[in-house]
C-alpha positions, 0 to 999 in steps of 0.5 A, a space after each residue: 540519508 539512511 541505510 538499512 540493511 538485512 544481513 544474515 550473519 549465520 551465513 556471512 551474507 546480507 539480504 537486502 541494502 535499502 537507502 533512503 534519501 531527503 527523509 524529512 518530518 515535520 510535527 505540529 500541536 494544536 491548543 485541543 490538543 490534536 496534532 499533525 504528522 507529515 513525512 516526505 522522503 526524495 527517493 528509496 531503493 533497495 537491492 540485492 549486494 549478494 555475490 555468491 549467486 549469479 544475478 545481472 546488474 538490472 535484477 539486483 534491484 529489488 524495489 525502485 519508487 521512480 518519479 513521474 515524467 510524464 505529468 498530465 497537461 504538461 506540468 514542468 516536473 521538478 526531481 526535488 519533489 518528494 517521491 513518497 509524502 504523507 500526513 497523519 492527523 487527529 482532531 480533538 474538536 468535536 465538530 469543525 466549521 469548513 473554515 476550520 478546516 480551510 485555516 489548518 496550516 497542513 494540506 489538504 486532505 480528499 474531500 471526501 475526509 474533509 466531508 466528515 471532519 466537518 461534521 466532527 465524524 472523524 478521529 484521525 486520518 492519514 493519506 499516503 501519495 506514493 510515486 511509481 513503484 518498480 518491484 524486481 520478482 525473483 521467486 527464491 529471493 522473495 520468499 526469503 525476504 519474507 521468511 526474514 522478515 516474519 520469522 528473523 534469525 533463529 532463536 531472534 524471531 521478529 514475529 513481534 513485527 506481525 504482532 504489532 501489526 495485527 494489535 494495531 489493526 484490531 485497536 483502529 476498528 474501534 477507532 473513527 479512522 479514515 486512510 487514503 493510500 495511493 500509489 502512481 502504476 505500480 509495477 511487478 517485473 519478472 525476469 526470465 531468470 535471475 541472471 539474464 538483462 532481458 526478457 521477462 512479464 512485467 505486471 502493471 496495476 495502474 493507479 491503485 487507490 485504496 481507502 478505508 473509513 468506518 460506518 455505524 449501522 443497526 446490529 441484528 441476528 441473522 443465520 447467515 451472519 451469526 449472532 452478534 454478542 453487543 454490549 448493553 447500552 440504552 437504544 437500538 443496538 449499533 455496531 461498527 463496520 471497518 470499510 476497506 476499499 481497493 480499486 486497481 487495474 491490471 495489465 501484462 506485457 511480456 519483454 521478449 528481449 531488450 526494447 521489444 516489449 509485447 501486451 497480452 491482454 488486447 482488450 485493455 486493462 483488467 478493472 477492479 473495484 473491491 468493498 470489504 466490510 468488516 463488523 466490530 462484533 458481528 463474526 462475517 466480513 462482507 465483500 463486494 465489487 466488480 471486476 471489468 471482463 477481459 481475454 488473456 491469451 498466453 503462448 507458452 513461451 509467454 507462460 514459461 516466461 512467468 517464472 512464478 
């Protein structure tokens, strides 16, 4: 197991104990010179071990990856199973045969990477299979976690994690990088105050998948998107388009006091299917989607019971 621990030593008070648990890595090289990364870990938790503010025992967790209990066709569920897995892969080869990609000694990936591997359409992939996450939402705790996590003690900025961030981000557009993320009903409960065990929202995002690939398309000039300043290379002008690909859905229920839990929204859960498209050296992002129509009918209890 490992522990990780946010402390502010200024103030002789901790942030933040998170604790990780059956982390397992497994690394494998192949003869092209390509090689396959998998991670698993059992559970994760963190909370809050600050005692100099008023907080009940439910709120002191921050964030709870829970495993699902409730599998479809009634599987057996065994809690040795990891509760967040992951593969990373580059591929050297140009172009792989269906058996190649059978004959791996990994997992499999969605079909629709496997699709392009086949193809040699593919430089890395990685896929993220993320159990049920609980996030515990205290306005003011939140907003310093965050401010600690971008900005770290004074004179020791950890803006360099945000740097870091935005240089990887920039280097895999360029790159034929396709990601597969999804995460089991994640969950957002907001509590009626810090210091009460029960009462609150709780937000529900269902099953969010979210995937990103690229496309290769003809660059033109347009008003509407600016000019585009391509490289010189003999042939048509082609720019890359970085896809990025969010589907989720929301539902809100109000927790009025211990086991009496309460939907708002009648109609069901709010649908939402979002595409962004982004040009490597075109200057406009393109976004499009659909979002299902729905009611909310909020009381003002229910309203102040947000908290946000």
């Amino acid at each position: 197991s490992v522990c990780i621990c946010l402390n502010k030593e200024y103030q002789q008070r901790r942030l933040l104990d998170a604790m990780v648990v059956g982390l397992k890595i497994n690394f494998n090289r192949f003869m092209d010179n390509s090689y396959c990364l998998r991670g698993s870990l059992k559970s994760l938790n963190a909370w809050d071990p600050d005692t100099s503010r008023p907080i009940s025992d439910r709120n002191r967790f921050i964030l709870q990856v829970k495993k699902n209990l409730f599998p479809p066709n009634n599987c057996e569920i065994s809690l040795q199973e990891p509760c967040i897995s992951f593969q990373y892969r580059t591929f050297g080869s140009t172009e792989l045969s269906p058996s190649d990609v059978i004959d791996f000694p990994i997992n499999k990936f969605p079909l629709w990477i496997e699709d392009r591997i086949c193809s040699g359409g593919v430089d890395d992939a990685l896929t993220i299979k993320v159990d049920q996450i609980e996030f515990n939402h205290l306005r003011e705790r939140t907003a310093e976690l965050l401010d600690y996590l971008n900005n770290g003690l004074p004179g020791k900025g950890m803006g360099a994690t945000s740097k870091a961030a935005q240089t990887f981000c920039v280097d895999r557009i360029k790159r034929r990088s396709f990601l597969d993320f999804i995460v089991d009903n994640p969950q957002v409960f907001i509590p009626r105050s810090s210091s009460t065990a029960s009462g609150g929202c709780l937000f529900s995002l269902g099953n969010v998948s979210i995937m990103s690939w690229f496309e290769e398309a003809l660059a033109f000039s347009d008003e509407s998107f600016g000019s585009i300043d391509l490289p010189l290379a003999s042939g048509p002008p082609m720019d890359w388009w970085r896809i990025l690909g969010v589907k989720l859905s929301l539902g809100i229920s109000t927790e009025i006091d211990a086991g009496i839990v309460l939907p708002l929204n009648s109609n069901g859960f709010l649908e939402a299917d979002i595409t962004i498209r982004k040009p490597m050296y075109g200057k406009t992002a393109v976004i499009d989607g659909s979002v299902a129509p729905t009611r909310l009918r909020l009381k003002y209890r229910e309203y102040k019971m947000l908290n946000l």
